[in-house]
N, C-alpha and C positions, 0 to 999 in steps of 0.2 A: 504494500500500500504506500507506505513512506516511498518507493522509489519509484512511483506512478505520479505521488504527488511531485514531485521533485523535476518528472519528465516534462511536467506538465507544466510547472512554474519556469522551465526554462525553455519553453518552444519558441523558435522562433531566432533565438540566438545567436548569430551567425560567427562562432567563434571557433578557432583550432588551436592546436598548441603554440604552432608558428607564427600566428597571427593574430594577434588581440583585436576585441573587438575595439574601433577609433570611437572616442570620445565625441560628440558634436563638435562641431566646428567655429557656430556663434549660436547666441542664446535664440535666433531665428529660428534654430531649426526645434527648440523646445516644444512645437504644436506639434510633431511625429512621436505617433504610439510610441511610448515608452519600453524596451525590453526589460524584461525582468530576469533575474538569478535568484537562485536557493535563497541569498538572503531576504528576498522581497517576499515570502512566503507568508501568508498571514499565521502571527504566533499560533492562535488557537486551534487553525486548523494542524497546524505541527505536532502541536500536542495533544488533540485526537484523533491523530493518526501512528504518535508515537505509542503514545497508550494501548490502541487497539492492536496491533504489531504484536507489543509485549504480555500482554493481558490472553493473547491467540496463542501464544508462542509458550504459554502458562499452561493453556487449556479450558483457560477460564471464558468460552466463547460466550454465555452471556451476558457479561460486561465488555467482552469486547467488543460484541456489535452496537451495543449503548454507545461508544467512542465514534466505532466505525462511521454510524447514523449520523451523529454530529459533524465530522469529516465531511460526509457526504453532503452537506447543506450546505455547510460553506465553501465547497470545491466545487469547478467549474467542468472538472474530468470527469466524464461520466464510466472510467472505471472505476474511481472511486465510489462512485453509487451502487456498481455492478459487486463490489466485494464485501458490500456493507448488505445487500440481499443474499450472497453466497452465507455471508454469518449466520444472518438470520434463519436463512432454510435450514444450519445446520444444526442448532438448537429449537427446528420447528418451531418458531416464535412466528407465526402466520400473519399477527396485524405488523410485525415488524416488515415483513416478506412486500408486503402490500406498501406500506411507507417507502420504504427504502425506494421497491420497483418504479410509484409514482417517483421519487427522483430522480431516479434513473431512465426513466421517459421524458423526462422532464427536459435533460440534458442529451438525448439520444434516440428522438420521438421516431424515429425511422426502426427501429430496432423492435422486430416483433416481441423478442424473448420478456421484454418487459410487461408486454401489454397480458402476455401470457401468465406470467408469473401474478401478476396482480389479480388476474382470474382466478388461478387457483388458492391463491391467499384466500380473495373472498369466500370459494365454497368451502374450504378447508375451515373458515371460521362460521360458519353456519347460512353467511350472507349469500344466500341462493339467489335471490330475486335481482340483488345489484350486479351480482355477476350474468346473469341470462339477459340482462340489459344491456353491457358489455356486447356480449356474443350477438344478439339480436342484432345491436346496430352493425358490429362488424358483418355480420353475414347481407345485412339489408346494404350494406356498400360495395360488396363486393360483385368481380364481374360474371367469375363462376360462383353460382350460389350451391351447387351441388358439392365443389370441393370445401367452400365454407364450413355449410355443415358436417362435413368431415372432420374438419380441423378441429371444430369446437367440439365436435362430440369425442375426438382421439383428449382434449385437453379436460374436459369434464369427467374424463375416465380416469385420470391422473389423481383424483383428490383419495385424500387418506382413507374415506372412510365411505362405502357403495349407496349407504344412504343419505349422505350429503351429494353427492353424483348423481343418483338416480331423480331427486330432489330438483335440480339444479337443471337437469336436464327437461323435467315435465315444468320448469317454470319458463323455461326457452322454449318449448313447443307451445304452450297457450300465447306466445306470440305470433306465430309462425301463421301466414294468409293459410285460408282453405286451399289453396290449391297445389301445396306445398306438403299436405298429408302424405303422400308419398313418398315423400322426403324424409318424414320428421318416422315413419315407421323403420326406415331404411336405417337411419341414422339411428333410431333407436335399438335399432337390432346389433347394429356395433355396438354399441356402449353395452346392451347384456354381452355379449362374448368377451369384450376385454376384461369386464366383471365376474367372467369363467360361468356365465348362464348359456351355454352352448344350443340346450334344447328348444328354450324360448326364443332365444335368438336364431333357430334358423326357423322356426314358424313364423316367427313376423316378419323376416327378408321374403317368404314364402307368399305371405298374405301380401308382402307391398310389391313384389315381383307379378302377382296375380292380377293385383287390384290396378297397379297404376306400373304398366310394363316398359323398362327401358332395359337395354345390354346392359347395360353395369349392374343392375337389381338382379338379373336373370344369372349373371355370374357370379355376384355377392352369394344367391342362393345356393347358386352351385358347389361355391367353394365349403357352405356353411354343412352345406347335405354330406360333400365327401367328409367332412371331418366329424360329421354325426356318424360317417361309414353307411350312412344311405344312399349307394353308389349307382340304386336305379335312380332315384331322385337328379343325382348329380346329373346324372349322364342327359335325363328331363331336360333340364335349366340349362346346361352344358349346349344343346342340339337348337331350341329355342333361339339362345342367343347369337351362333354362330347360323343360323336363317337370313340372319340381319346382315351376315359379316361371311359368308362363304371360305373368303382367302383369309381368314385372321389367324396370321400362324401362334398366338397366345392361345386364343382359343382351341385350336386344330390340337395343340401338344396338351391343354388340359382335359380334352374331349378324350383324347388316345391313354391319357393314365388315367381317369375313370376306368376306361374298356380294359385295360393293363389288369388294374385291380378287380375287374371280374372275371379273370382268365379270358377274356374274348381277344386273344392278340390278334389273329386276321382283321379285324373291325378296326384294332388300336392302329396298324401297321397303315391300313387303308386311308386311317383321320390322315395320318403323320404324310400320305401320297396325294392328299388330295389339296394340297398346299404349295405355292412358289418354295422350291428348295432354297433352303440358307444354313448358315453353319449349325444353327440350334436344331432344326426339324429333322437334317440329315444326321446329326449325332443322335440326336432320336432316336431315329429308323433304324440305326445302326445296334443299339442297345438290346431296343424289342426284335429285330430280329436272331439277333444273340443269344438272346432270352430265349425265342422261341425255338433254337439250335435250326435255326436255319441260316447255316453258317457260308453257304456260298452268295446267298443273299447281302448277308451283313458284311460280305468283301467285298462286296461291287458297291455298296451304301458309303463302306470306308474309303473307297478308290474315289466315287463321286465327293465326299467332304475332303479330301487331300486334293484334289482337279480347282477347288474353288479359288476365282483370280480374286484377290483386292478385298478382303474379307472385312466388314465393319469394324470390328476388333482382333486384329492378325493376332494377339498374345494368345487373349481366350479360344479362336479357331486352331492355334497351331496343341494347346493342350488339349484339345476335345478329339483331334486328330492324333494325336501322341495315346492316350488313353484307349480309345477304342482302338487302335493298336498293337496297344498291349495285349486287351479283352482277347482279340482274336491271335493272338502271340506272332504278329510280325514284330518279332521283338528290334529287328534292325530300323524300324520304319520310325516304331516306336521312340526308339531311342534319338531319332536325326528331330522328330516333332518336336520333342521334350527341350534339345536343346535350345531351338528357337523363340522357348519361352525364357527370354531373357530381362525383362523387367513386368510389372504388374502383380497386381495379388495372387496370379497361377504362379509366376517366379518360384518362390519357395519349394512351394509341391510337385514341382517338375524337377529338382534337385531331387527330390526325396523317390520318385519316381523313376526316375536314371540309375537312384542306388541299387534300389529295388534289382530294376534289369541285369545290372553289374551284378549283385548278388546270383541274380538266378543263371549267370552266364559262370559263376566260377572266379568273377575277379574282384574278391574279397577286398585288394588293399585300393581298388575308384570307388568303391562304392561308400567307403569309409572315407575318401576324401571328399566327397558330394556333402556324405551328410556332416563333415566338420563345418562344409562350407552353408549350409543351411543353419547352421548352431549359429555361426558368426553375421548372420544376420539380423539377431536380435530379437525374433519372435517367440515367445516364449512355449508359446501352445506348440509352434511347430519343430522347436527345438527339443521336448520331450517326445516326442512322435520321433524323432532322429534316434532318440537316444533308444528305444523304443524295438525301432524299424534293426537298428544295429547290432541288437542284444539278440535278435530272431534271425540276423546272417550269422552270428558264431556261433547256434547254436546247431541251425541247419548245416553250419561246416565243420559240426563235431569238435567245439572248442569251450565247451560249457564252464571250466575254470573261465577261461579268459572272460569272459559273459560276467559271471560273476564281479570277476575284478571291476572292469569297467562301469558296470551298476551301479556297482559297492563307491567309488568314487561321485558319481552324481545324485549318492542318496545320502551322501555326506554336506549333498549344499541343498537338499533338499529331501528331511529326513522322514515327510509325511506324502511322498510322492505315491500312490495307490498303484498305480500302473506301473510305474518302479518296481516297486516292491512287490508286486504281483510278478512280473516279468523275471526280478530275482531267484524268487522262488520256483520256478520252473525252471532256471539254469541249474538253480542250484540241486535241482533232483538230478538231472542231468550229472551233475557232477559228483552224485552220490552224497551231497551235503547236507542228509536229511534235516537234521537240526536246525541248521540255516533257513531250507526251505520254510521245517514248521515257525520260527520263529516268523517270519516275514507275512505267512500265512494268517496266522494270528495277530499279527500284528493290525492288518488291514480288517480283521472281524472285530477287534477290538474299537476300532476309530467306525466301524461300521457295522454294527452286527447285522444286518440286511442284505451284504454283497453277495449275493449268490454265486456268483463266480468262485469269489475265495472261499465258502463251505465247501464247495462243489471239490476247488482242488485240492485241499485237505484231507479232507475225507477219501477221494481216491486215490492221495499218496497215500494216509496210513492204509489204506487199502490191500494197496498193490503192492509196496514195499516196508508193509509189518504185519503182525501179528496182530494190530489194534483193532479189529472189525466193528465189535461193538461199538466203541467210542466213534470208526469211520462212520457207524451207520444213523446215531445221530445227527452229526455235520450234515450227512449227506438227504435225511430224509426232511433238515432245514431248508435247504437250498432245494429240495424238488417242493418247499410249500411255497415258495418265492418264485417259483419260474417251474409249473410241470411240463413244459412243452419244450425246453430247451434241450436236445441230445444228448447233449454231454452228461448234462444231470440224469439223464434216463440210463442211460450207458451205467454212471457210477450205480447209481441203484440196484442195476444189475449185476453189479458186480459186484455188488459186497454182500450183493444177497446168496451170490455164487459162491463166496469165501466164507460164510456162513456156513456151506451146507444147505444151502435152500435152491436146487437150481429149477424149482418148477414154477417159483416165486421170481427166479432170477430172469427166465422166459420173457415173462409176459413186458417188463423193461426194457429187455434189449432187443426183441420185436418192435416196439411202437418206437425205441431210438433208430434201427434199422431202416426202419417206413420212414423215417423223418430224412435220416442224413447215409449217404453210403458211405461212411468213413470207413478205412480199414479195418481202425482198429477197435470200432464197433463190433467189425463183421468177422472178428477175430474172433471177440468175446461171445457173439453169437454161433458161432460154429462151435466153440468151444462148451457150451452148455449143452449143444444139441449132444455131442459126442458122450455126454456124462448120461444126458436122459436116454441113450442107448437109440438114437436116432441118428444111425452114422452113416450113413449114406447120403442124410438132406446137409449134418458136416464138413461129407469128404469134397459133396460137391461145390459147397460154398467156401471152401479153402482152394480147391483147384481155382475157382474163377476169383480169389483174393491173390493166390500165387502169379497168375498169369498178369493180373491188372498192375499188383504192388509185388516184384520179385525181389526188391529190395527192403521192402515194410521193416523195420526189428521184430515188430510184436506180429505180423502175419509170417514170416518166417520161424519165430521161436515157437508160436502154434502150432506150426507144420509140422515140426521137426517132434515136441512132444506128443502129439498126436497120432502122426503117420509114420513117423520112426524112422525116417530118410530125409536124405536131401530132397529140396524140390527142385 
């Protein structure tokens, strides 16, 4: 604050080290604005601005913004108004919020965040009626009146408490002309969903979508239906609006993952053809027909997005082109796209993406150099994702000590890292480090007793690698009340019910995880029960087609081998 005030008292100054500012010349020229320096600073505001500073700097923010306030009336800088509203928001002093903002408008009338803030001051202090007065006139000025009421109903959504909001909003509708009802239900249908009234709110986009029909209502609805997962609905509103709009490739790709989500992919595929191709529709195309293993399709879909001259956004097109590259393993294609993502928000994860390929080609020590150089960019979320991405190439390269180590170094600057520490402990079984692993494992039950992940792996290390069953079978039948549909969890259930002694109980588990996921080493632990229940032949033949798919598996070869008593 003090060196705002200070910026402020000396604008204008035309002074360098090499050359002082010249003094007037004769007392004539005494009618030119006067400059001022630090020292012409009015004392009082100095002193509550110094005050405020050190009072903030205590902790003590609400006598700071008492100062701040003050500062700000006497100062002409309107970020001194803007820092004396920051205080106040941040010991919720809401008539302060309101004070402050009015000065802050006052000095900076161009600046919506004020006019905003003073809104929500007033509904936050109960004053509905003054603020829908606010909102009314701004919307009655405005030239879009449809985005208006947007805006006020995203800002009336904002207030601390849903029936001061909801309040505030019905006192802005009894303003609102009759023929603006459709508006005011549309807009009301927003403010329940920010409110997390999802159900209500998509009945009333429904009824105002019905009652008083434009595209945007008709999509509003649509978007409200799929997130209700009333996907015929969606697809309804979805068909409606794009009647209007034939070529709207928004709508084209939201009509196609409706149809996605109801397994209809020929329909989705046909939305996504029935549109001017451009980089989004044909990375589309390229996904669902992927999807649908209709993989000579999805090469000529990829050849078509790679052929595109002059792309609106060359970063985003050359990563959407690198990815569905990958999807279909032109890993060389892959990897020339990737590179040419060299600045923008894909940058990053085109690094991390390159590692990836490097990893899966064998060459451990680029791929380690990608993702240093992803760390040194300063993203935090995407530098554990490195850290992450790299702990899963040494241990695919059979190097789970070093995994360890590495880990163990970035959970030393970050000792509550989940994912870390989850990741750890999977090297560190890898590494025979049980103790490590359990310590790491509990550790994240501890800060989380909910993670179903981390019961899950606990319980099928002491599983698989101890004697602990009972105690596994706990963890384990935690984490299937958390997530019953997840494989893995269904796998470990079976398989501690198998180490028990129970394999007719252990079946019915590693059937429904089998149906869900063909992992290996599922179909390991499923053959492996069959053979117990003296069902060797539906065994032998599901280990012949695990050996032929996965010849190198661990746990599908050490099957075999106990099993069948021979090499495969």
């Amino acid at each position: 604050m003090l060196a705002a005030l200070l910026l402020a008292a000396c604008a204008g100054v035309e002074t360098t080290e090499s050359e002082p500012a010249a003094a007037p010349a004769s007392t004539d020229q005494a009618s030119e604005p006067v400059r001022r320096s630090a020292d012409d600073i009015d004392p009082d505001l100095l002193f509550h601005a110094l005050a405020a500073e050190r009072l903030a700097a205590e902790g003590n923010d609400f006598e700071a913004f008492e100062h701040a306030y003050q500062a700000a009336l006497l100062s002409e800088n309107p970020e001194t108004a803007r820092q004396a509203v920051s205080l106040a928001m941040r010991v919720g002093d809401w008539a302060g919020v309101v004070a402050a903002a009015e000065r802050w408008q006052a000095l900076a009338p161009e600046l919506e965040a004020a006019e905003q803030l003073i809104v929500l001051g007033l509904i936050n202090q109960g004053q509905v009626d003054a603020a829908s007065g606010r909102l009314a006139r701004k919307i009655g000025q405005a030239d879009d009146r449809s985005e208006a009421w947007r805006e006020a109903t995203l800002m009336v959504a904002a207030a601390e408490q849903d029936a001061n909001a909801l309040a505030a909003f019905d006192a802005l509708a009894e303003q609102a002309p009759v023929d603006d009802s459709g508006q005011v239900m549309e807009s009301r249908s927003l403010l329940l969903w920010q409110l997390g009234n999802a159900a209500e709110a998509y009945a009333l986009a429904s009824e105002a979508a019905d009652s008083a029909p434009t595209r945007r209502r008709q999509v509003w609805a649509a978007q409200l239906a799929a997130a209700n997962e009333d996907y015929p609905a969606a697809l309804d509103w979805y068909r409606q609006a794009r009647a209007t709009a034939p070529e709207d490739r928004e709508l084209a790709m939201a009509e196609a993952e409706v149809l996605r989500q109801m397994d209809r992919m020929d329909e989705a595929i046909a939305a996504l053809r029935s549109v001017p191709a451009d980089t989004r529709t044909l990375y589309s195309l390229g996904l669902y027909l992927y999807q649908a293993e209709r993989l000579e399709e999805a090469g000529a879909a990829w050849r078509e997005l790679a052929a595109v001259e002059s792309p609106a956004e060359p970063m985003q097109h050359a990563f959407f082109t690198g990815f569905l590259a990958e999807l279909l393993e032109f890993d060389d294609d892959a990897e020339q796209w990737y590179a040419r993502v060299v600045e923008g928000p894909d940058a990053n994860r085109a690094l991390l993406r390159r590692a990836t390929l490097a990893g899966r080609s064998g060459d451990l020590m680029s791929a380690r150099n990608l993702l240093r150089a992803v760390r040194l960019a300063g993203d935090a979320e995407l530098a554990e994702e490195s850290w992450l991405l790299e702990a899963e190439l040494l241990r695919d390269a059979g190097r789970p000590d070093e995994c360890v180590d590495v880990l163990s170094e970035v959970l030393r600057e970050q000792p509550s890292g989940v994912w870390l520490l989850y990741s750890r402990a999977l090297c560190a079984v890898d590494a025979d480090n049980l103790d490590l692993a359990e310590q790491d494992l509990r550790r994240i039950i501890q800060m989380d007793g909910e993670n179903a992940a981390a019961l899950n792996a606990l319980g099928y290390t002491l599983t698989d690698r101890t004697r602990r069953h009972s105690e596994a079978l706990s963890l384990i039948d935690r984490a299937y009340e958390l997530d019953p549909d997840d494989p893995a969890i269904l796998d470990s259930m079976g398989w501690v019910r198998f180490r028990l002694g129970r394999p007719a109980e252990a079946l019915v588990y590693l059937e429904r995880a089998h149906e869900i996921d063909q992992n290996p080493e599922i179909g390991a632990h499923l053959a492996e029960v069959l053979w117990t229940l003296d069902r060797r032949d539906e065994a032998r033949s599901m280990l012949d087609e695990l050996i032929e798919a996965h010849p190198e598996h661990a746990v599908v070869v050490d099957t075999w081998q106990r099993l069948i008593g021979s090499e495969p």
